[in-house]
Structures are given as C-alpha cells and as structure tokens.
N, C-alpha and C positions, 0 to 999 in steps of 0.2 A: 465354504471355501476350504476350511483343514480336512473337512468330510471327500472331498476330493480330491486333494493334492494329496490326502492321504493311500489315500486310495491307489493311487497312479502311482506314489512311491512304492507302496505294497507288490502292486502287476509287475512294473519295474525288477524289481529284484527275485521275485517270482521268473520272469522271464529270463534276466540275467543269470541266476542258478541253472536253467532246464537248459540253456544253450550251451553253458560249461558243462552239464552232464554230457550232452551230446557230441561234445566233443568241436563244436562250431562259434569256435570266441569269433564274436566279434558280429554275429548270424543270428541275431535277435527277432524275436515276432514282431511284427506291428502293431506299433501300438496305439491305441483310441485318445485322443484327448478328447475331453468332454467341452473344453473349450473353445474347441472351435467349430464348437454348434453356435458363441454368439455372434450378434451383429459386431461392427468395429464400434459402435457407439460405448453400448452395454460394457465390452470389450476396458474400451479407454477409459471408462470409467470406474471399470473397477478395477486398475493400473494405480489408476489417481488416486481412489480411494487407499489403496493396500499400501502406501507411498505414505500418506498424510495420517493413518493410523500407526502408522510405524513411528512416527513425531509423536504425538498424541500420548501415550503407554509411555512414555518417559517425560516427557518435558513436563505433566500435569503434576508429577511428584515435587516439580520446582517450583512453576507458577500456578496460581488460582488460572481457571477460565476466562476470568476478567480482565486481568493482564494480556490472556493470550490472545485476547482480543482484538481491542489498540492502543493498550496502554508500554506496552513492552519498553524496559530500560533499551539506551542505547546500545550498550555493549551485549542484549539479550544473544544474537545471533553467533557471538565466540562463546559465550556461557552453554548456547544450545549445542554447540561442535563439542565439545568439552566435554560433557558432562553426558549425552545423551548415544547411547547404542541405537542408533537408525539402522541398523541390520538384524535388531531384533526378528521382525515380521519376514525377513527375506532370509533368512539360514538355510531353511528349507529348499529353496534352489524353485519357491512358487513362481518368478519372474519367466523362467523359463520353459513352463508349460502355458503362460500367459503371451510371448512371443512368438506370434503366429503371423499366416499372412495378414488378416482383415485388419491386423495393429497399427494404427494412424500416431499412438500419440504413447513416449516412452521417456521415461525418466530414470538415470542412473547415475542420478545425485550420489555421491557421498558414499558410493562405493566403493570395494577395496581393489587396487590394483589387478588383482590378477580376475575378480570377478566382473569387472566392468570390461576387460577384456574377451572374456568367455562369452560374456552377454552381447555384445558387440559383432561378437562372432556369429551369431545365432541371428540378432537382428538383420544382420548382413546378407545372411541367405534367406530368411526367413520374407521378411520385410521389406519388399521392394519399391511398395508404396507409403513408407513412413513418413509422414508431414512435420511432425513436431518429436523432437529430439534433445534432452537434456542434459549437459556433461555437469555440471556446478559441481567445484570442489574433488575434482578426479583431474589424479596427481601420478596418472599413467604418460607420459609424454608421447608415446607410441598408438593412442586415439585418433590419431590423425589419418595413419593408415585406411582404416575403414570408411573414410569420407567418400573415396570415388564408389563405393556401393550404395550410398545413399543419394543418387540425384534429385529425389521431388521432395524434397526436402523444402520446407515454409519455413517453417522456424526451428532456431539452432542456438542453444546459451552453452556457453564455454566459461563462466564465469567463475573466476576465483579457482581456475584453474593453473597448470603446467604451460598449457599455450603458448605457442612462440610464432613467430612470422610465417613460419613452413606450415602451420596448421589455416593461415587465412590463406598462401598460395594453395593448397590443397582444396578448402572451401570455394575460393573461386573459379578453380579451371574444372570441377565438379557438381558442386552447387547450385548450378544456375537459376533452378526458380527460388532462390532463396529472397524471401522477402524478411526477415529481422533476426536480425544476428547480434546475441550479447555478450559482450567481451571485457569487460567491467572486471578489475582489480586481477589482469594480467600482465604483471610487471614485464613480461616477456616480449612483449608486440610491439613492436617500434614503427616507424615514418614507412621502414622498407615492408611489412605487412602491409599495411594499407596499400603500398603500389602494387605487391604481389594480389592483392583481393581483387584490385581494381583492372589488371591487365594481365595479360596471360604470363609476359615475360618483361623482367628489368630491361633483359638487351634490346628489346622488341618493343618500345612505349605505344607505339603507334599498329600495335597491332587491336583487332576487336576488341572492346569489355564482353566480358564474359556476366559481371555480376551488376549490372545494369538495373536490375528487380530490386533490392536492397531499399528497404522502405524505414525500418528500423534500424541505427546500430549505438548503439552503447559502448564507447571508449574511455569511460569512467576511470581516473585509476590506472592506467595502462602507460607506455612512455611513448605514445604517439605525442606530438608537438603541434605545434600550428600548421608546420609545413602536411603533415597529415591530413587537415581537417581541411585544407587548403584544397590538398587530393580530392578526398571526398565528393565536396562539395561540386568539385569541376567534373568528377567523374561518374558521377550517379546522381543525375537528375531528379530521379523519382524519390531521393530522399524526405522523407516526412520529418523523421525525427533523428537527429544526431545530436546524440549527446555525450558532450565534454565538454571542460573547466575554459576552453580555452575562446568555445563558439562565439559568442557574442566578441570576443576582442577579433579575432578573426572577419567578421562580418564589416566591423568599422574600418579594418584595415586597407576589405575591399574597398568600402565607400571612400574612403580617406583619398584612395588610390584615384580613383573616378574624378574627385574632385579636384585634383591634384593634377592631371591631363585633362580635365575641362570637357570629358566625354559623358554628359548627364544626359545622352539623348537615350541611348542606345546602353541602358544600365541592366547588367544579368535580373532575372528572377527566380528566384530560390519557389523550390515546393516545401519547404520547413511549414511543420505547424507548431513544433513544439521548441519553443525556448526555456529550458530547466538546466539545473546545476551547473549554470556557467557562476565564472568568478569576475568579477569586477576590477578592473586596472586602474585604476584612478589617474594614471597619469597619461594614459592614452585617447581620453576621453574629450571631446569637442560634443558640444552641442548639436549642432548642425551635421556632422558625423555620426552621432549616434542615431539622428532622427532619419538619414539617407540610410543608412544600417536597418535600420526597422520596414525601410521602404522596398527594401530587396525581398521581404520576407511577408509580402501580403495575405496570406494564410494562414497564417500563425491563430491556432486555437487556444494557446493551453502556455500562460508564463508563469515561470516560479525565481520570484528575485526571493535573494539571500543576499540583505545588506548588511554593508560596513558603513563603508565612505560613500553611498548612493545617496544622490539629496531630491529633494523634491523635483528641479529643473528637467533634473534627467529625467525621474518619473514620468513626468509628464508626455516627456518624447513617445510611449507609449500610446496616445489618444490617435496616431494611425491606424493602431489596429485594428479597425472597425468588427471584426468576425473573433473576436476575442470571447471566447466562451469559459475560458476555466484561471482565477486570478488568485496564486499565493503571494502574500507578502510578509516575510518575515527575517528577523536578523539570522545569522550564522549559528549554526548550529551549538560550535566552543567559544560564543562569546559570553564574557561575562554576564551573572545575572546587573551588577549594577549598569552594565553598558547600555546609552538613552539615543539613539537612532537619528539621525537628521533628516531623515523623511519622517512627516508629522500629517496629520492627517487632515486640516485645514490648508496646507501648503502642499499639500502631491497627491494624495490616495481623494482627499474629496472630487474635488476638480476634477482627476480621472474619472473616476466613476459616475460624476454630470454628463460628462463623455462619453464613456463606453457601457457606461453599468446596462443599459437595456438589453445586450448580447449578451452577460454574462449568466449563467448559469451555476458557478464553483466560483465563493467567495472566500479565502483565508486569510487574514488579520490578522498576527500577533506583533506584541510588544511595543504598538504604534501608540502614539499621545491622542487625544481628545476626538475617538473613535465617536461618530456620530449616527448613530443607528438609524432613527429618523430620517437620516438623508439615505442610507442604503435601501430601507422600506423605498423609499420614493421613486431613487435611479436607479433600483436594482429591482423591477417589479418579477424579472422573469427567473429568481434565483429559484434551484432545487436542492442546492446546499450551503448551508451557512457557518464561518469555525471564527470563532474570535475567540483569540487562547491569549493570555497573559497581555489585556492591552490596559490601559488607564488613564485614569479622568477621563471618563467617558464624558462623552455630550459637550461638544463643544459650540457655545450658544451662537460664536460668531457664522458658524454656517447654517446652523437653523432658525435664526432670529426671523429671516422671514416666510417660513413653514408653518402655515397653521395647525391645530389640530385637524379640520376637517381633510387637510392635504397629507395628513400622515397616515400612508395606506398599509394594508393587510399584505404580507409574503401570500397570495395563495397559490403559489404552485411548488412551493418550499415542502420538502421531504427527508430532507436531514440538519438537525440544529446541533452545533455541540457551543458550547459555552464553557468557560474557564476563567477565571477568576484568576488576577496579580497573585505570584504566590511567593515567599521568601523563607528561608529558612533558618530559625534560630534554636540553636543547640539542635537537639534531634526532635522540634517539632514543626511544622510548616504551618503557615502563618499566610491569609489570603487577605489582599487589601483589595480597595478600588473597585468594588462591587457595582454590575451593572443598575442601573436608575429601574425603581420598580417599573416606570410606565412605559420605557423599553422593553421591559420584559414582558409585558401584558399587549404589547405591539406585537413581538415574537411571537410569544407561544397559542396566540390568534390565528395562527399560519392552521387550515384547517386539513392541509394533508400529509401534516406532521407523521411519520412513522420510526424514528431514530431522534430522542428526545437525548442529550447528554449535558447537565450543568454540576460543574466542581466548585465549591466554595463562594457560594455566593448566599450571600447574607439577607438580601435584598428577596431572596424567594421566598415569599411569605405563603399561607393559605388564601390571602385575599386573592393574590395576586394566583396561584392557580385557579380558584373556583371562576374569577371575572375572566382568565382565557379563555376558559371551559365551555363560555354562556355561550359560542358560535358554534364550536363544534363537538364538544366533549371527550375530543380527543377520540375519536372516533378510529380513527388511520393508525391510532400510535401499537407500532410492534414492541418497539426497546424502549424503554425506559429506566434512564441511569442519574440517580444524585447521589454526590458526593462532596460529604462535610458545607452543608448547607442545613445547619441546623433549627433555623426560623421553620421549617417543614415540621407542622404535627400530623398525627393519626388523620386529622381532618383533610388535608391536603391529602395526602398519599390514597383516601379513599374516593376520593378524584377520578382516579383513572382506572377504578374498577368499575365507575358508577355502569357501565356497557363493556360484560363480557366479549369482545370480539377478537380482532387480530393479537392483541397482545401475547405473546409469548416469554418477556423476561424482562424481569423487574431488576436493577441494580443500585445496593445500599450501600454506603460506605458513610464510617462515621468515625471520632473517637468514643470510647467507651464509657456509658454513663449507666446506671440504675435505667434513669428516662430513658435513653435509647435503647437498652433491652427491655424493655416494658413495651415501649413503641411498635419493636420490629416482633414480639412477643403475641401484641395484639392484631398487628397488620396481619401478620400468618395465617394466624387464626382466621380472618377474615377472606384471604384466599383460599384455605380452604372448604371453607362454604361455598363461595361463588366460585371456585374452579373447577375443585376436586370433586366436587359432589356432583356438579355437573359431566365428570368426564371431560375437561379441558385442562390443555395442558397448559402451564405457567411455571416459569422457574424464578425462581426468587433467591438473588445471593445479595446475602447479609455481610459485611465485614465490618471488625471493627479495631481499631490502629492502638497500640500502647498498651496491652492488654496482656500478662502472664498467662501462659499454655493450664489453666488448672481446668481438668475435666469436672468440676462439681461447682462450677460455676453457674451453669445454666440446666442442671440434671435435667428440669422439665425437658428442654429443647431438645435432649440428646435422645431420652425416651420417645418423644413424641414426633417431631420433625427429623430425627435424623442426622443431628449437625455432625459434621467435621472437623474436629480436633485436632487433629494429627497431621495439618498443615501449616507452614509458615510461608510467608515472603520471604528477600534475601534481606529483607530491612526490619524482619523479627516481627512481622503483623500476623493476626490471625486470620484465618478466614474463614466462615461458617455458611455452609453452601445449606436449603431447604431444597429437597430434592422430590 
C-alpha cells in the first residue's frame, strides 16, 4: 500500500514538474492508478481496512486489546475523539487514489473540513454507483450539497454530525433507494426534517414519497418529538427498524387512540422488527394498551428493555411476540449500582420465557433477582448466545422445584456464553459477590459448540467443575477463551482447553497479582508453547494483572523469554502483559 501510493506520488510530481517546464500548467500526462486494476470487493475492503488501522496505531497506546474488544469504558468513544489522530494513515491524500468508479463502500469519518470536502468532490464524479456512504462526526455543514450526485445510495450515517433538516430534504428528494439512514446525536433535525425526508414539499403534503425504501433510521438523540415518529411511522411502511426514546410511547398512543373510537377491527400493522432504546413513561401506561401496542407490531425480532419503573405485569405484555428472536433485559445504563428492579425473575422474565423462550435465539440478563438457569436450559433450548452480567441469588427454587434433573437439558446449539458475576466496589478494589451455583455452571459449559467462552469473577469455577463440562465435548468448538478474577482456576483447569490443539486462537487472563498467579500464567505459557509453538499454531495468550507497580524486574524471566509488555497501563493504573 505506501509502496504504491508512494510511487504514484513520486509520477505525480514527476509529471507536475515536466508540464510546468513545458510551459502547459494545468496539461498533465495521464496518469495510471494501479488501483483500479481491483474488483470493488478487494477495493472496499481495503477502504475499511486503511479506516480501522488508522484507529488501531493510536488508541492501542491507551487500551490493551482486551478492552478493545468488549469491554470498553463508557465514556471510551469521547476519550477515543480526544486523544486519538485518525488522520494519521490518510495525510498522504491515499483515499484519493482509492476513489474510483468500482468504489461501492466509503468512509469519511472524522475528517477535516476542508478534506471531506475535496473527497466528496472526487466521489461525486468518480462514484456513481456508491452504495454505502459515511459522514460520522464531519462538522462541514455544507455536505449536504453533494447528495443529489449520490442517488444509489443503500446506506447513509450522518451521525454526530452538523446535520440540520435541509440535509434529510436533500436525502429525500435524491436518495430514493435509500434503505438505512443514521441520524443519531444530531441535535439539529427537528419534526420538520422528518416531513421534508418523507415528502417532497411542506406546501405540497399530498404530493408522492419519495423515500418510501427506508428500512432503517436511527433518530437517537436528535429533537425529532413524537409528532415525528408519528410521521414516520404513517409514511414509510417498509420501516423495520426506527429507533427513538420516544417509539414504544408512540405506539400505545396509537392503541390508546383505537380504543378510545372503538375501531379494533380494522387496527394499522406496523413492519417494525426491532424495539430498542425506547424510554418508558410510567404514567402513560395501561395494561391492555400496551398489550394492543405490541399487537400493531407482529414482527418484531429483536427487544431491548432498559428498566426503571417497568414491573413484571407489563413484562409480561411481551408473550405476543411469538417470532421474538433476540431478548435484552437490563436496567439503565446511569442507574445506580445499589438500585434493585421490580422486574424479578420469578414474576416476569420466567413466565416469559415458558412463553417465548423456544424463538429466542440472543438472551441478556443483567441485574435481575433469582435468575434461574435451569429453566432457560429448559425454555430456551434453541439459544446461540447467552449474557448474564451482574444478576443475583441465583436459582430461584420456587420455579424449579418441579424440574428434575433428568429434565435439565444441554444448550446445544449455544455458541457464545459470557457470564459475570455481582460486582461492587470498595475503595479502589472491586469486590464480586453472588456467584453462579457450580451445577449451573456444569449445565452451561456442557453446551458442546461453545466458541466464545467469557466468565468474570466467579468463585464457583473450580477445576472439577471444568474437567466434568469437558467429559461431552472437550471444548472442542471453543475459539476465545476469557476468565477473569476467578481465582478457584488452577494450572489443572486451564490445561483443559489445551487438552485438543484446534480452533482456539486466544486465551484471556485477568487476575490480581499474586507469586501464585505469576507462577500459574508462568507455567501455563510454558505449556503453550509446547503444544502451539512447536507446532506451528497460532495462540495468543494475554495475561493481566490489576494493583501491580510498573517495576520492569519483576518478572525478568518473562520479559527475556515471552516478550512481556511493560510499558502499558489502563486508565485505572493496571498493567498489562500481552505473550505474543
């Protein structure tokens, strides 16, 4: 890639010189790109690539890998703006020999004014056929221009952008195959954008839609109101997914309305699949309303509540959804940690899931009381992902009391498990209580095409309790493999999952700092490199370990021999020691 671009700058200026000798500015040779010998696949992908290494080369100086993974703080994404030079990789002006016709897919994130401009300019003539197009964080207000040269335009994110209402009329009376458009934390886009998106003209309400196609749109953030979503809703059909704070009150309004004129014959049908980041009203809320609200939207794949004030009752309004594939449940993101939920999982999440669990496929649980695992094994047979993050008192006997053992079945089409343990925090050390029951856990990790194995702080994982999971499958399937501060884990356990060199690719440790645990991950090492290295297989293996002074002759051996990495921190003063 710099072998080229170099290259082509070198011709360039080459050329530019022999034209001013000759006295014909502006009368340059033709010049060859090498890149438009590839296909648009090859093309967009290394777009993408050249985009996410440009991240990569800065942000790895701040976080370990591990974090970048999925553990990222909340506030990661302003620390990453901040702190990080995303134009490193693109100085060079490489976007611009990569903007060609065959270019289907373009990203010009978080670029600077005047260059997203230029680049825009380029795609514009270049690019006639561009499908997917990225504004995020470009704070050129004057972007908007360039829309009527992009009509096959699929997908379009403007997000956390300049964007004002003249950018979604321009979208709409241009854009017409636009099928998902993201518009999320554009304080600028009010009630009258969504009219202009939806119809050619204010004066003109009754003339054609234009943007009818609009399958996705994300209004996250933004000062569209209800009267908006109202729009929407009535004017693009084919909506799948629209998401804002406001949807699901919106929805009951309509039902409220219905019920309220006595017209339940002839009630609209929504194509919604997706209900996520709505906010809950509490005082708008009926029973019977919110269950005719759920009944507008029979397609609905994919819910993600964020409770407060949501109790069991309503929960339950939920057991329409018969085609319900993908279920979060979890409180608000800024609530406190002592806050205890009035949805409980003997009174709402169980009873769902006797209901629906067989559709589900994406199950997430946190912070809910007396999570009974045994009953998801049972009504959830067809899950492929499994999250239970910070819930407690597990096992609640009243709904299992009459579950036998022989009725408590195997996850086996389960393919990702993450597990987390109640965690609190005193002074600056964190503190997991409420640990999953071993024979839960031995129910779990039985799942035999486990590939994405993730447990934090749970006490309860002993080596019995790996080697009797192991006896089915030996962990056969498993790619990732991540524990952290689950210290019951000896050398015995962790040699488990070597016992069959296969897919595995990345081991993840995390611990506080002990003699024993660097003795541990000391010996482990060691032992990968026998069965990997010698083999020629690759495994990477990251160590950390938390409360730990930066001294380099701590672990000499490791630094000589494995490689470690010193010379990182967290933003919480942890070390991290990567085997590479």
């Amino acid at each position: 890639m710099k072998y080229w671009c170099s290259q082509l700058e070198k011709n360039n200026l080459v050329d530019d010189s022999a034209g001013t000798a000759d006295g014909a500015i502006g009368q340059q040779k033709e010049r060859v790109n090498p890149f438009e010998q590839l296909s648009s696949i090859v093309l967009d992908e290394i777009v993408a690539k050249l985009k996410r290494n440009g991240i990569k080369q800065t942000t790895c100086k701040r976080f370990p890998p591990s974090y970048l993974d999925d553990n990222r703080p909340h506030n990661f994404m302003k620390f990453e703006i901040r702190e990080c030079d995303l134009h490193a990789v693109l100085k060079i002006n490489i976007l611009e020999y990569l903007i060609i016709q065959q270019l289907t897919s373009l990203d010009l994130s978080r670029q600077s004014d005047v260059e997203v401009c230029r680049l825009l300019e380029v795609a514009s003539a270049r690019c006639k056929n561009l499908k997917s197009l990225k504004l995020e964080f470009t704070f050129n207000f004057n972007c908007f221009n360039f829309f009527p040269n992009f009509g096959n335009l699929i997908s379009l994110d403007i997000s956390n952008s300049k964007a004002g209402d003249i950018w979604l009329k321009s979208i709409g009376t241009y854009c017409i195959h636009l099928r998902e458009l993201f518009v999320q934390n554009c304080r600028r886009v009010t009630d009258c954008g969504i009219k202009w998106l939806f119809m050619t003209s204010v004066d003109k309400p009754h003339e054609k839609n234009f943007c009818k196609s609009i399958q996705i749109l994300s209004l996250l953030s933004t000062s569209v109101t209800k009267e908006g979503i109202h729009m929407a809703l009535q004017h693009c059909p084919a909506l799948t997914g629209l998401i804002h704070r406001t949807l699901l009150n919106v929805l009951t309004e309509i039902a409220a309305q219905l019920t309220l004129d006595g017209d339940l014959q002839d009630i609209p049908i929504y194509s919604l699949s997706l209900l996520t980041d709505f906010i809950i009203y509490k005082p708008l809320f009926e029973i019977h309303t919110l269950k005719l609200a759920l009944n507008l939207c029979p397609k609905v794949t994919k819910v993600k509540i964020e409770f407060t004030e949501f109790s069991d009752d309503e929960l339950l309004c939920f057991v329409s959804l018969k085609t319900l594939h993908e279920l979060k449940i979890s409180k608000k993101l800024r609530c406190p940690k002592w806050y205890r939920p009035n949805i409980t999982f003997h009174g709402g999440v169980g009873p769902l899931l006797i209901e629906i669990g067989n559709s589900l496929e994406i199950l997430n649980l946190s912070f809910i009381a007396g999570v009974s695992i045994s009953l998801i094994t049972k009504f959830c047979s067809n899950l492929r992902s499994l999250t239970l993050n910070e819930n407690y008192n597990y096992d609640d006997t009243t709904l299992t009391e009459s579950l036998s053992m022989n009725e408590k079945t195997i996850l086996k089409k389960l393919d990702h498990l993450h597990l987390c343990c109640a965690m609190s925090t005193v002074g600056i050390s964190t503190i997991f209580s409420d640990p999953i029951p071993s024979k839960d856990l031995v129910l779990l990790l039985s799942s035999p095409l486990i590939s994405s194995l993730s447990i934090a702080g749970c006490d309860t994982l002993t080596d019995n309790v790996i080697v009797n999971s192991s006896k089915l499958h030996q962990f056969r399937n498993l790619h990732y493999l991540s524990i952290e501060y689950s210290d019951s884990v000896t050398f015995k356990g962790l040699c488990v999952f070597l016992e069959h060199t296969g897919p595995l690719k990345k081991i993840s440790l995390e611990s506080k700092f002990t003699k024993e645990k660097r003795d541990l991950i000391e010996e482990f090492t060691n032992l990968v490199k026998i069965q990997y290295f010698q083999k020629n297989l690759a495994l990477i293996v990251l160590a950390s370990f938390s409360n730990m002074k930066p001294n380099r002759n701590v672990i000499p051996k490791f630094r000589d021999e494995l490689r470690w990495s010193f010379d990182r921190k967290d933003r919480w003063g942890n070390m991290f020691f990567d085997v590479v």
